[in-house]
C-alpha positions in Angstrom: -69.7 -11.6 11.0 -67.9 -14.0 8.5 -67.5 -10.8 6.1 -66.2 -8.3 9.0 -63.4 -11.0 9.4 -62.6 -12.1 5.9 -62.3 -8.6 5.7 -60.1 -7.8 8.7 -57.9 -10.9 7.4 -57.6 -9.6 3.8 -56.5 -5.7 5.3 -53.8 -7.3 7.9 -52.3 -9.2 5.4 -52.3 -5.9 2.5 -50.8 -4.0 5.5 -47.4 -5.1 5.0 -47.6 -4.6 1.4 -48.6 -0.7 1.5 -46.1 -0.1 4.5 -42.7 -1.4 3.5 -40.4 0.9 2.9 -36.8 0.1 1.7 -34.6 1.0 5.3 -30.9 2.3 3.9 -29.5 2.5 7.5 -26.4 4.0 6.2 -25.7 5.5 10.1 -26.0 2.3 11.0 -29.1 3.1 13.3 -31.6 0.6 12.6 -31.2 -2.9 14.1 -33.1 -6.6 13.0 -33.8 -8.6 16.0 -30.4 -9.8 16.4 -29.1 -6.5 17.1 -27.1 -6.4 14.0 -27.5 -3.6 11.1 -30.5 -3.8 8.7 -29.4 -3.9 5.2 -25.2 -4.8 6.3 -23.4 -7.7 6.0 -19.9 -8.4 7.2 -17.0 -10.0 5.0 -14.9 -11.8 6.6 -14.1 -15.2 5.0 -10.6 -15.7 6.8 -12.1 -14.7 10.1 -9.4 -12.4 11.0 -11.5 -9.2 11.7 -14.4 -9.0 14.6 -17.1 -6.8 13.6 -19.8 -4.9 16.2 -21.5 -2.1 16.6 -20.1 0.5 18.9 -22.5 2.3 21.1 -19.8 5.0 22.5 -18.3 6.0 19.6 -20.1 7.6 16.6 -20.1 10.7 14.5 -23.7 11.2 15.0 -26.9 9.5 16.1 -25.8 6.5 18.8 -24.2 3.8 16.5 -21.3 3.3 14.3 -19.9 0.2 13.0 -15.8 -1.1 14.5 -13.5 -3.1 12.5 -10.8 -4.2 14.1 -8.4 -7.7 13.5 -7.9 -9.9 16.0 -4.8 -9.8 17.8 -3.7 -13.2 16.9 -3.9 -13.4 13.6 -0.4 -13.7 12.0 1.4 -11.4 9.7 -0.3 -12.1 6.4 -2.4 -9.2 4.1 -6.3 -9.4 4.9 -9.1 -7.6 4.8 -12.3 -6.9 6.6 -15.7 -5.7 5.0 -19.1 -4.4 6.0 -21.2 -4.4 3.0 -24.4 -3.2 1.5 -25.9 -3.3 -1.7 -28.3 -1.0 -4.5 -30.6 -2.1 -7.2 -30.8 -1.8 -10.7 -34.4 0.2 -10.0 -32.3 3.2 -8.6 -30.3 3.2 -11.2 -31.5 3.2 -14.7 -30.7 6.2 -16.6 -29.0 7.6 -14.1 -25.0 8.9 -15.0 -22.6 8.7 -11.6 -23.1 7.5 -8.1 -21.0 9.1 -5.3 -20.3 7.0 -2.2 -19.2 9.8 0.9 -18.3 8.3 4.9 -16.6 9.0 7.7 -14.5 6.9 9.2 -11.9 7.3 12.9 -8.9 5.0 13.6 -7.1 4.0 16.5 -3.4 2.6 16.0 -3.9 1.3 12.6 -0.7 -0.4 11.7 0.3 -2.7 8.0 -2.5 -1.6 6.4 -5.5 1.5 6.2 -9.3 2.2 7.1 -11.1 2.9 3.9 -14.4 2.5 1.9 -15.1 0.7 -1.6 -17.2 0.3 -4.1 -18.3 -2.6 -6.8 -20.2 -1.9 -9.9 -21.7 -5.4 -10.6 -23.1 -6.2 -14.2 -24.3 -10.0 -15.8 -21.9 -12.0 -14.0 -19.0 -9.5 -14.4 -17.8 -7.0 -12.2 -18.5 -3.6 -14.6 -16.0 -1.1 -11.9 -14.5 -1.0 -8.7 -13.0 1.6 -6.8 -11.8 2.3 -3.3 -10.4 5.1 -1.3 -7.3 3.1 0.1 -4.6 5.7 -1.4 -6.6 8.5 1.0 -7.2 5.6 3.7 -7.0 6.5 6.8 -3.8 5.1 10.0 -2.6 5.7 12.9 -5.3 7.6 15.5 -7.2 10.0 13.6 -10.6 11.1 14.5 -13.4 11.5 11.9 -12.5 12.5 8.2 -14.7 12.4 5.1 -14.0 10.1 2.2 -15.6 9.7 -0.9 -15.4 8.1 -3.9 -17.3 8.1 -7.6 -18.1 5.8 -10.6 -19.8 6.6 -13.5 -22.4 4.3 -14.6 -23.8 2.6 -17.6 -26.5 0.5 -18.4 -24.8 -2.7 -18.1 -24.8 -1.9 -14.2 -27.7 -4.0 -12.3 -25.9 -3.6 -8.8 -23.6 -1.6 -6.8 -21.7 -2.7 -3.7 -20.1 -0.8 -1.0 -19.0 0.1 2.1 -16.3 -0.3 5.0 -13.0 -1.8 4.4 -10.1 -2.4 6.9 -6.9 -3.9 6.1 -4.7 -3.2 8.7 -4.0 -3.5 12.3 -5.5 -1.6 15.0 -9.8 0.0 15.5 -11.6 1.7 12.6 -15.2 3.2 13.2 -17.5 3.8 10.0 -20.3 6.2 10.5 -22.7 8.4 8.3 -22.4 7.1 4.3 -24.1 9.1 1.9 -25.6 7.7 -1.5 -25.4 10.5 -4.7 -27.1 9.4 -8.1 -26.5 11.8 -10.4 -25.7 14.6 -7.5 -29.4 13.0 -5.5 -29.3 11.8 -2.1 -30.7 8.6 -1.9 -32.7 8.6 1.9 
């Protein structure tokens, strides 16, 4: 009896091991038991921008994420983030990633919805790019953006994702990860 438990122990506790998988959420789908995203973080150090997850608006499946700054804020530049990160693992050898969403606005004012990117090296930022010159105002329903880097070897992280730095509602749904032309899933 003292084996048939020992063993039982030893397999519940290996079970976690053999079943994790890495969860990329990037439709925002997937929840932690706070309700909030798996895998996204919001930036938001001025605390100027409210963050949530919208369950009436989304391109597909039931969730996207809203950005949108608090009314009384004042009249200085800021900016809101949503953020997510990849490993080195995923990366080594590998040439160009390609960062693709969608996002919708509603009366965006002083400022546009857009996404970003952050090539991260040893203590250095390596590249950065963002899609702010094709960033989305006004009301506009969904529209595709996406952005590219190459990479290099010195690259042992890459952040991205949702960026608001105007007035007014942005929804971000539906990112897509390329390495070297592969969808990441």
């Amino acid at each position: 009896m003292k084996k048939i438990l020992t063993a039982c122990i030893a397999l519940a506790l290996a079970m976690p091991v053999f079943s994790q998988k890495i969860i990329r959420n990037y439709s925002f789908e997937y929840l932690d038991a706070l309700g909030k995203p798996i895998s996204w973080a919001p930036q938001n150090s001025d605390g100027k921008y409210a963050f949530s997850l919208d369950t009436l608006v989304a391109r597909t499946g039931k969730l996207s994420v809203l950005i949108k700054r608090k009314t009384d804020t004042g009249p200085e530049k800021t900016i809101g983030l949503c953020n997510t990160v990849i490993t080195r693992p995923l990366l080594a050898g590998k040439k160009k990633i390609t960062i693709t969403a969608y996002i919708k606005t509603e009366n965006v004012t002083e400022g546009v919805a857009s996404i970003w990117m952050q090539l991260n090296g040893n203590g250095r930022i390596v590249a950065d790019k963002n899609s702010d010159a094709h960033g989305v105002s006004g009301t506009k329903d969904w529209t595709q953006h996406t952005i590219e880097l190459p990479l290099s070897e010195e690259v042992a992280s890459i952040g991205f994702g949702c960026k608001m730095s105007g007035k007014g509602n942005a929804w971000f749904d539906d990112f897509e990860v390329r390495v070297d032309g592969v969808l990441l899933e």
